[in-house]
C-alpha positions in Angstrom: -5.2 14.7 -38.8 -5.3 11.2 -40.7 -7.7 9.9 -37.7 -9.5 12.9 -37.6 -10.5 12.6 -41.4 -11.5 9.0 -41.2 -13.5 9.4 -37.8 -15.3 12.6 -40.1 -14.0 15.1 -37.5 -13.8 17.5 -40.0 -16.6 19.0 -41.5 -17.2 20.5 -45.2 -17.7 24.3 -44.9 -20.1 26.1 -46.2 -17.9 27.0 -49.1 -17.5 23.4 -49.7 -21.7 23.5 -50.2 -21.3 26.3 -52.3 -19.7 24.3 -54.8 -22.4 21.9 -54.4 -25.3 24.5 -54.8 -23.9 25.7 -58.1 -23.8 22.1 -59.7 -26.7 21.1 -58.1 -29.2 23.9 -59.2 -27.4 26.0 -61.8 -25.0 23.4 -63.8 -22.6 26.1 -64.0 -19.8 24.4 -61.6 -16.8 23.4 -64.4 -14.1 22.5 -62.1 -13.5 23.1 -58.2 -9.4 23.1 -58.0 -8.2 22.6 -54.3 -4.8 22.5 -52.3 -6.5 20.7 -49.6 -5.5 17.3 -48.9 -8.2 17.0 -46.5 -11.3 15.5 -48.8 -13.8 17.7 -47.9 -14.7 19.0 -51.3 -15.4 15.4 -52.0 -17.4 14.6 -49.1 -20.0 17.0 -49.9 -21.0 14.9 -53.1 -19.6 16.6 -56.0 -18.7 14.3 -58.8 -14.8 13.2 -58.8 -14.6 14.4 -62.2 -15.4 17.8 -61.3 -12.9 18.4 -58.6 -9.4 18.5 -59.3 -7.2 17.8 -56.3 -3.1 19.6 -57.1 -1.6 18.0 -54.1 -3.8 14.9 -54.1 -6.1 13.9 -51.1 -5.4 12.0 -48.2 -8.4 9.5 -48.3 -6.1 8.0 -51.6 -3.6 6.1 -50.5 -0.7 4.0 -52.6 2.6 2.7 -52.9 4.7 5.4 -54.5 7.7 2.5 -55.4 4.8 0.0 -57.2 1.1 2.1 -57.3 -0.4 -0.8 -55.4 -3.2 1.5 -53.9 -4.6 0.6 -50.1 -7.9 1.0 -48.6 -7.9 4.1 -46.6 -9.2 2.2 -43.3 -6.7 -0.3 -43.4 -4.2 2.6 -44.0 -5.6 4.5 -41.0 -5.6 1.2 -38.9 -1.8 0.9 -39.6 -1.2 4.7 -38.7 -3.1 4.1 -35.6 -0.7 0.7 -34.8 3.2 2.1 -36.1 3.1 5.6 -35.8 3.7 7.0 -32.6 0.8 10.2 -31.7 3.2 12.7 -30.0 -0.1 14.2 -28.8 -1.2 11.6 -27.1 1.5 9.5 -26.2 -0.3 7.1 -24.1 -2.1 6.0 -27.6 -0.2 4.3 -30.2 3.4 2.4 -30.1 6.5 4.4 -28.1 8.5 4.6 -31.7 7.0 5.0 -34.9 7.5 2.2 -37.7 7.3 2.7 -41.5 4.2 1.0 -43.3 5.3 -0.8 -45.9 3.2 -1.8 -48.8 1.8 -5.4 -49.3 2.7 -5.4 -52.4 6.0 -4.7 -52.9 7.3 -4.8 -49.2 9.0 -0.9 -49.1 8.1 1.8 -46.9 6.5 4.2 -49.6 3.0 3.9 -48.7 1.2 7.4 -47.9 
């Protein structure tokens, strides 16, 4: 799921346009509250002040020991290296390994 956000496997719906539409052309959009982790409401350009994310988003990664925030590539790079892809075991290490943060060395990075 990680990968498949970065590679921009999944795509906005057209209720995430919706959302768009009514900021866009009628200024009426307030808020847009989602329990979606995937970022979609975000990729279809609506202002980060506008959308309010109640169990964060997955494209914002940190350190939940320090804060120390991580860019979400290198994030996904390290998923792609430690964790092991039980559905596709022939990609990825045999056993999974914790990512640990580069700031404060502890495995609390997600």
């Amino acid at each position: 799921f990680i990968l498949g956000v970065r590679d921009k496997i999944w795509k906005p719906t057209i209720a995430h346009y919706f959302a768009r539409l009514l900021h866009d052309n009628t200024g009426k959009l307030t808020r847009v509250y989602t329990q979606n982790i995937d970022g979609l409401t975000n990729a279809v350009g609506l202002p980060d002040d506008k959308i309010v994310s109640v169990h964060g988003t997955i494209s914002k990664v940190a350190c939940e020991n320090c804060g120390q925030g991580m860019d979400f590539d290198s994030f996904c790079n390290e998923v792609e290296t430690k964790i092991k892809d039980i559905y596709n075991p022939e990609n990825g290490p045999r056993e999974s390994q914790p990512i640990r943060c580069s700031s404060c060395g502890k495995a609390t990075v997600k």
